[in-house]
N, C-alpha and C positions, 0 to 999 in steps of 0.2 A: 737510662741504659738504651743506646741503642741497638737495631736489632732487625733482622727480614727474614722472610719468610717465602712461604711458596702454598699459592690456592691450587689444588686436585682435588678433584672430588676420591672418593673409595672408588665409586664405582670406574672411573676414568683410567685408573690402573690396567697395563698390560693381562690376562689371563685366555688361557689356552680353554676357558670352560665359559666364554662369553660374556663374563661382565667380570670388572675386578672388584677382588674381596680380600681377603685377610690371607691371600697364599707367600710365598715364595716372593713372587713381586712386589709387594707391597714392603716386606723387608729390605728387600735390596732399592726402593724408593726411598727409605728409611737412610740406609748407607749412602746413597748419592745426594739427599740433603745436607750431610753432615760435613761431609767430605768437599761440597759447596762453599761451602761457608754459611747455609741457614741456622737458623733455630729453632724457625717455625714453620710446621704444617697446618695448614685450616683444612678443611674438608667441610662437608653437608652436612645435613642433616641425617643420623645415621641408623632413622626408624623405617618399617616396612612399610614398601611406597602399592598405593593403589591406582586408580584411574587415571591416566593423564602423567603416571611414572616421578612424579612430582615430590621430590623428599619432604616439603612444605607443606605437604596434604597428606599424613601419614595413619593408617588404619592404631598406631597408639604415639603418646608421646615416650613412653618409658620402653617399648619395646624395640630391639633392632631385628634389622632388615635379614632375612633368614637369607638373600643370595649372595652374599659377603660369607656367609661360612664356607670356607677350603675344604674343595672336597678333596684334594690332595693330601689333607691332615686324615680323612675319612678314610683316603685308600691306605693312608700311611696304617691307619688302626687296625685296618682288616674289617672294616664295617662296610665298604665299596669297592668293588674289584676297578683297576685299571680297563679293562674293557666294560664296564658298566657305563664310567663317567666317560668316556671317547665316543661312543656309539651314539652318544644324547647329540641332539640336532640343537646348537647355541644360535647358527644363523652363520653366514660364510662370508662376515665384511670385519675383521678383525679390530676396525677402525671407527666398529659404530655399535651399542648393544639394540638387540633385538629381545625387546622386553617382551611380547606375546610369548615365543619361544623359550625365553627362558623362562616365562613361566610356568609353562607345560610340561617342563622339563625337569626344572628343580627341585621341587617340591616330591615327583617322583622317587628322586636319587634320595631327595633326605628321608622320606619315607621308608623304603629300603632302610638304611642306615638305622632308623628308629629300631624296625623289628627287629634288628639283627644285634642291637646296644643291650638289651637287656637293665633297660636304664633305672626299673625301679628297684633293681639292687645295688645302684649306684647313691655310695653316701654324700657325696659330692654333690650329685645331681639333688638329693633330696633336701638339703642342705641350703641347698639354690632354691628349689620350689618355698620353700618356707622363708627364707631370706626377701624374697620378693614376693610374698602372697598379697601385700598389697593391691598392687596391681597385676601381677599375672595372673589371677585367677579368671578375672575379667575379660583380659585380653583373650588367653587360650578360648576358653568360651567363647567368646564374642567372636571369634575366627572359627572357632568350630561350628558355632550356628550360624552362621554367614554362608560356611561351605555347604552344608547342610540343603541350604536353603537356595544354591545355584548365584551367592553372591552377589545379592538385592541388599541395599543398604535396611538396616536394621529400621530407618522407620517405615518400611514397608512387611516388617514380622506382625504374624500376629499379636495382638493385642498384649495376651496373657507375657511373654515373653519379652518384647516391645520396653512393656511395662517392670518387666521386671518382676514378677509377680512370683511369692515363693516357689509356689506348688509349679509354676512354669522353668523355673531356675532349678529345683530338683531332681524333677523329671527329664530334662536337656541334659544335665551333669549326667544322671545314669546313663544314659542315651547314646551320648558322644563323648563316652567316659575315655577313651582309646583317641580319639581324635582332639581332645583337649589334651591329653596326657602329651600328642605328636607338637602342638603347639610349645607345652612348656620345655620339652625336649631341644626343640629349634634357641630356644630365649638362651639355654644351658650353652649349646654349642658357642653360639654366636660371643653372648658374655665370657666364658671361657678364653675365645681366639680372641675378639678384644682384646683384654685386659692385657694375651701377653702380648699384643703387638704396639701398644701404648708403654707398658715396661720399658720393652725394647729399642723403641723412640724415645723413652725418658733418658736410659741409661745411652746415649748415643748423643745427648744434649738435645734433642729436639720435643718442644713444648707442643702439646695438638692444640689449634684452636678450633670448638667446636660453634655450634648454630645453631639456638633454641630458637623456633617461630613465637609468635607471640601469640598465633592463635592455633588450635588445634582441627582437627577437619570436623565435620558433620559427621560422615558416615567414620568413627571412632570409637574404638573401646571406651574412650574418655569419655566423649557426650552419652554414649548407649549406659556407662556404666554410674556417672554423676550429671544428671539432669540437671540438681540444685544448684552446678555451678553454672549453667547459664542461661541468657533470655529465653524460654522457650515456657511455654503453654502448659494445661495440665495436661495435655496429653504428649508432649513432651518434642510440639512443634515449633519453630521458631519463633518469634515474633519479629525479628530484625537480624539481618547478619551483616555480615562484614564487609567492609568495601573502600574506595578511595572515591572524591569529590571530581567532577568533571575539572578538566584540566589544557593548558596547550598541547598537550599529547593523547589526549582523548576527550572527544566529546560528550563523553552520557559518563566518563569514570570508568572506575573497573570494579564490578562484581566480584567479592572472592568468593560470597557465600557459605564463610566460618559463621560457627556459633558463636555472639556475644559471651561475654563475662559478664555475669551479675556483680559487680564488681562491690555493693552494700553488703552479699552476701560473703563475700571472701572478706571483707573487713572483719564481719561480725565472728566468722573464724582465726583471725588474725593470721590471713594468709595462708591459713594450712598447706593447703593442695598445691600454690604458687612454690611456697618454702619445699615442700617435698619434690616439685618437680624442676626445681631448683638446682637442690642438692645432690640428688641423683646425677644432674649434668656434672655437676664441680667434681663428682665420680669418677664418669667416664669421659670427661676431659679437661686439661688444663687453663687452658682460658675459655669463658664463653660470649661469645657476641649474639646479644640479645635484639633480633630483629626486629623494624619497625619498630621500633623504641619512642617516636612520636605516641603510639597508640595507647602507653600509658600517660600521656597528659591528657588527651582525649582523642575519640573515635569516632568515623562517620557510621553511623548506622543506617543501613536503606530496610525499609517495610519487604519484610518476608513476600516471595511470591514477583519483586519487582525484575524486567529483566534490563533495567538496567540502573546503574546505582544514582540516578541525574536527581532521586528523591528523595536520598538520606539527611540527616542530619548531625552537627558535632553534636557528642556527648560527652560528660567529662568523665577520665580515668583515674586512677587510683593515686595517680602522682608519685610525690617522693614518699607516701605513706609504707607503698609496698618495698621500697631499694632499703627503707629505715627500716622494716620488720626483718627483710633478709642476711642486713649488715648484721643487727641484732644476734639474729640466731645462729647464721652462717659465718660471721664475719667478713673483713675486707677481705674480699675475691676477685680475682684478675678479669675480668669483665671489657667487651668491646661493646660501645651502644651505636647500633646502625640508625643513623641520625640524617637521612639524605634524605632530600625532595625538600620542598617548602617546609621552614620551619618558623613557627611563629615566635615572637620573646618568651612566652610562657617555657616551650620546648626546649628555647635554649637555657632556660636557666633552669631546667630542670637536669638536662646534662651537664652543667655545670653544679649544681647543687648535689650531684650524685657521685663529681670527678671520673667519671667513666668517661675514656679516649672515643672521640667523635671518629666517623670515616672521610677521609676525603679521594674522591677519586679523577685522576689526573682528566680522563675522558670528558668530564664536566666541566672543565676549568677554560674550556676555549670556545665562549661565546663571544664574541668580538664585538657583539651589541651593548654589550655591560660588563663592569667588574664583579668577581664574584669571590666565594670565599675559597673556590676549587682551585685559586693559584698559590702557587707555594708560599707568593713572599709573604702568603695573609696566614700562614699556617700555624696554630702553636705546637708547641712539643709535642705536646698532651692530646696526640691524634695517631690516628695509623691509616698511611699514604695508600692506595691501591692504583695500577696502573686503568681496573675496571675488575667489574667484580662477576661472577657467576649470571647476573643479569644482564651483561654487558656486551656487547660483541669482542673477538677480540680487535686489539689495535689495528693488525693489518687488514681488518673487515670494517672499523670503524673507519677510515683514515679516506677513501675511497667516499662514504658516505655522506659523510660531513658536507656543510657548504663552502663554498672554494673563497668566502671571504673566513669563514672561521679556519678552514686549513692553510691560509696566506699565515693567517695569527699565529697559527700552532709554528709554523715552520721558522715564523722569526723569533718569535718567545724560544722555542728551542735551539735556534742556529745550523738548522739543516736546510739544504737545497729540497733535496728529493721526496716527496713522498715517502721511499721506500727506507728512508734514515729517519723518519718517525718513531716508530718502535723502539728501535733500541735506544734513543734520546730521551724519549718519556721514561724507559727503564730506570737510566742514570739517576733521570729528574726527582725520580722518587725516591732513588735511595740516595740521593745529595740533598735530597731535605733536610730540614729541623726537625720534622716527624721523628718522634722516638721509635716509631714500627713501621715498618714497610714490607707489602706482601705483595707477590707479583703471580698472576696466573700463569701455571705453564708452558700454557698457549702463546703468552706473548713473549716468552723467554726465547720457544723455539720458531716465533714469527709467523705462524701459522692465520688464514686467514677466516672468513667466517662460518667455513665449513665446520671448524671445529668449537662453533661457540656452545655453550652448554644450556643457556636457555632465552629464550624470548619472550617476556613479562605477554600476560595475556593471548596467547596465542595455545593451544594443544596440536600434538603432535610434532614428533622432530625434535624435541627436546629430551634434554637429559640422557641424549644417546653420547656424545663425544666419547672414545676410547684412543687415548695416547699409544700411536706406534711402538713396539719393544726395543726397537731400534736408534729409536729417539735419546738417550742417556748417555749422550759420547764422553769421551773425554774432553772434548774439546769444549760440550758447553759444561761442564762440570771446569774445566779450569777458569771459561768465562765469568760464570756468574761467582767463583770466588772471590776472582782479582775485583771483582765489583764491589762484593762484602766489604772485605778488605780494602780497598779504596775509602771508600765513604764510612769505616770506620763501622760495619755493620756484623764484621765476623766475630767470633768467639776469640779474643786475646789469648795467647800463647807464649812462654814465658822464653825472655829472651827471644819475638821477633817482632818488628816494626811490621808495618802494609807492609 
């Protein structure tokens, strides 16, 4: 079946309160996919982002991002006055979020909102706390003594706590009994507005694809709360984290500084934690693309303390042991495996042995030094096409950058003159593939250049700020990118009409 789709992030969404979330906007993003001719929306990763604003690097894997809760829904309740949420200072460039501020900011407003919900009379709400005690018990904690504490990553707590130690976990609970409860409070809202705004996308024909990392952050409910799932010390310090091998694109690699998987250890549970965190995705969304998907065949690990990754070494992963326990338990699931960069025979036949759709992204496909598998006519079905993905610059930022023998390539493989007829040629190109999926960032629908790119692998700061104009959803490209659909055979059929 073919099919396309459209990459925004949540936060990238138009909103009048600084960053977009689950308001107003995001429904009527909802109606102009449809109306497109999409099917699909991908979006990020959609837990709470810490240091560096990074959804990649998230304080839980199960928990989402409290600034995505509408506080429009809030004033609608009578839990936040309309002059409450106006008066908060977002930041004054409606084209970029301003993460410090809205940090200062939000959390105030939901607070308010807390005292005023009366929430542990709510059966709903408690319903939800018990529903996921799992893991929210953790997190709220883990966030509450984090605040607590002028938010110092937990292996900087004392000991007793650090550790996990009962009598330090009892004592913290009575403590910041009010401040944990404001935590699971925020899980309720947010879960809540999810859900119906995923409904409302289902019911409208549009599938979410969502983005599980493969590794979760250090400073995390997850590491602070399950030591045993990875490499780390008795006192519950690393021995080795995560990273990529020096490269033509870097010389020493790149540090990410995840906690390993004790990957003997998750066997010996047959998956548990994996399957549970799993599941929970196949929850709150319908397809998922399982990044760095290499890293289950194996992982570079660099020695704890290194600052730069030039010293690690492969180590082997879990393989097809962990996709057979999951099929197992979960069944076949619509799964995308992020499969880019150097892949060795092992990897590919691991993705092939899994039948999960490879990425190919058009931006990689014109190096005029060599053939590669990024051009279309090498494509199988059994792939999902992207013009460039979240890490990517957009088109009209890449296009500029490239070398002037690889963009000579691009322009006769495509059959344009101009530089500036790149963009929307590579659009075509993708969705006149074989590809069964093809997903295009918004960015490069509305041609926009690398101001609006969303992130730059390795670098801090300046990322993850993009916010799409409100003005930007014309009609005109809403009629573009259908006759596109339709074109290549990629809209929803309609009974009784041809393209």
């Amino acid at each position: 079946m073919r099919r396309c789709g459209v990459l925004m992030p949540i936060a990238s969404l138009p909103s009048r309160f600084g960053i977009g979330g689950f308001s107003k906007e995001a429904y009527d993003f909802v109606d102009f996919l449809a109306a497109s001719g999409q099917t699909l929306w991908q979006i990020l990763p959609l837990g709470p982002t810490g240091y560096g604003d990074s959804p990649y690097q998230s304080f839980s894997t199960f928990a989402g991002n409290p600034y995505y809760i509408s506080l429009d829904s809030l004033i609608d309740e009578g839990l936040l006055s309309e002059k409450e949420c106006e008066s908060a200072d977002y930041g004054d460039d409606p084209e970029k979020i301003d993460y410090e501020k809205i940090y200062k900011t939000r959390f105030k407003l939901l607070r308010k909102a807390f005292e005023r919900a009366d929430i542990s009379k709510n059966d709903d709400y408690l319903k939800f706390v018990d529903e996921n005690k799992e893991w929210l018990n953790d997190y709220a904690m883990y966030m509450a003594v984090k605040d607590s504490l002028g938010g110092i990553s937990w292996i900087e707590w004392d000991e007793d706590i650090r550790l996990r130690k009962p009598g330090a976990i009892a004592s913290y609970g009575r403590k910041l009994k009010k401040d944990i409860d404001f935590y699971c409070y925020q899980q309720y809202l947010f879960a809540l507005q999810w859900d119906a705004l995923k409904k409302y996308a289902n019911k409208k024909g549009i599938s979410i694809i969502g983005d599980i990392p493969i590794y979760v952050a250090f400073d995390s409910a997850d590491t602070w709360a399950n030591p045993e799932l990875f490499q780390l010390d008795e006192k519950n310090i690393p021995t080795a984290v995560a990273g990529c091998p020096p490269d033509a694109f870097s010389a020493t690699g790149q540090l990410w500084g995840n906690p390993l998987y004790k990957w003997e250890y998750h066997e010996k549970t047959d998956y548990d934690w994996w399957l549970r965190r799993l599941a929970y995705c196949f929850k709150i969304y319908d397809i998922v693309r399982i990044d760095h998907f290499r890293g289950f065949d194996e992982y570079w690990a660099v020695p704890y303390g290194d600052e730069t990754a030039e010293n690690g070494e492969w180590r082997p992963g879990p393989g097809y042991r962990l996709f057979a326990a999951m099929k197992k338990k979960l069944g076949n699931r619509d799964v995308i495996a992020e499969d880019l960069g150097f892949l060795t025979p092992s990897v590919l036949k691991l993705v092939k042995k899994t039948g999960y759709p490879g990425m190919k992204v058009l931006q990689f496909a014109f190096d005029s030094r060599e053939e590669n598998d990024y051009l279309p006519y090498n494509y199988p079905k059994n792939c999902v096409v992207y013009t460039g993905t979240h890490d990517n610059d957009t088109v009209a930022g890449w296009v500029p950058s490239i070398s002037r023998n690889d963009r000579r390539f691009a322009k006769k493989f495509l059959g344009v003159r101009r530089n500036s007829d790149i963009c929307k040629s590579l659009i075509r190109t993708a969705l006149a593939s074989v590809a069964d999926t093809a997903v295009i960032p918004l960015q490069d629908y509305l041609g926009l250049d690398s101001k609006a790119r969303i992130n730059t692998p390795s670098t801090l700061g300046g990322n993850w700020e993009w916010r799409v104009d409100k003005e930007a959803f014309t009609q005109e490209l809403k009629d573009e990118m259908l006759e596109l659909a339709r074109l290549y055979g990629r809209a929803p059929r309609r009974k009784g009409k041809g393209v």
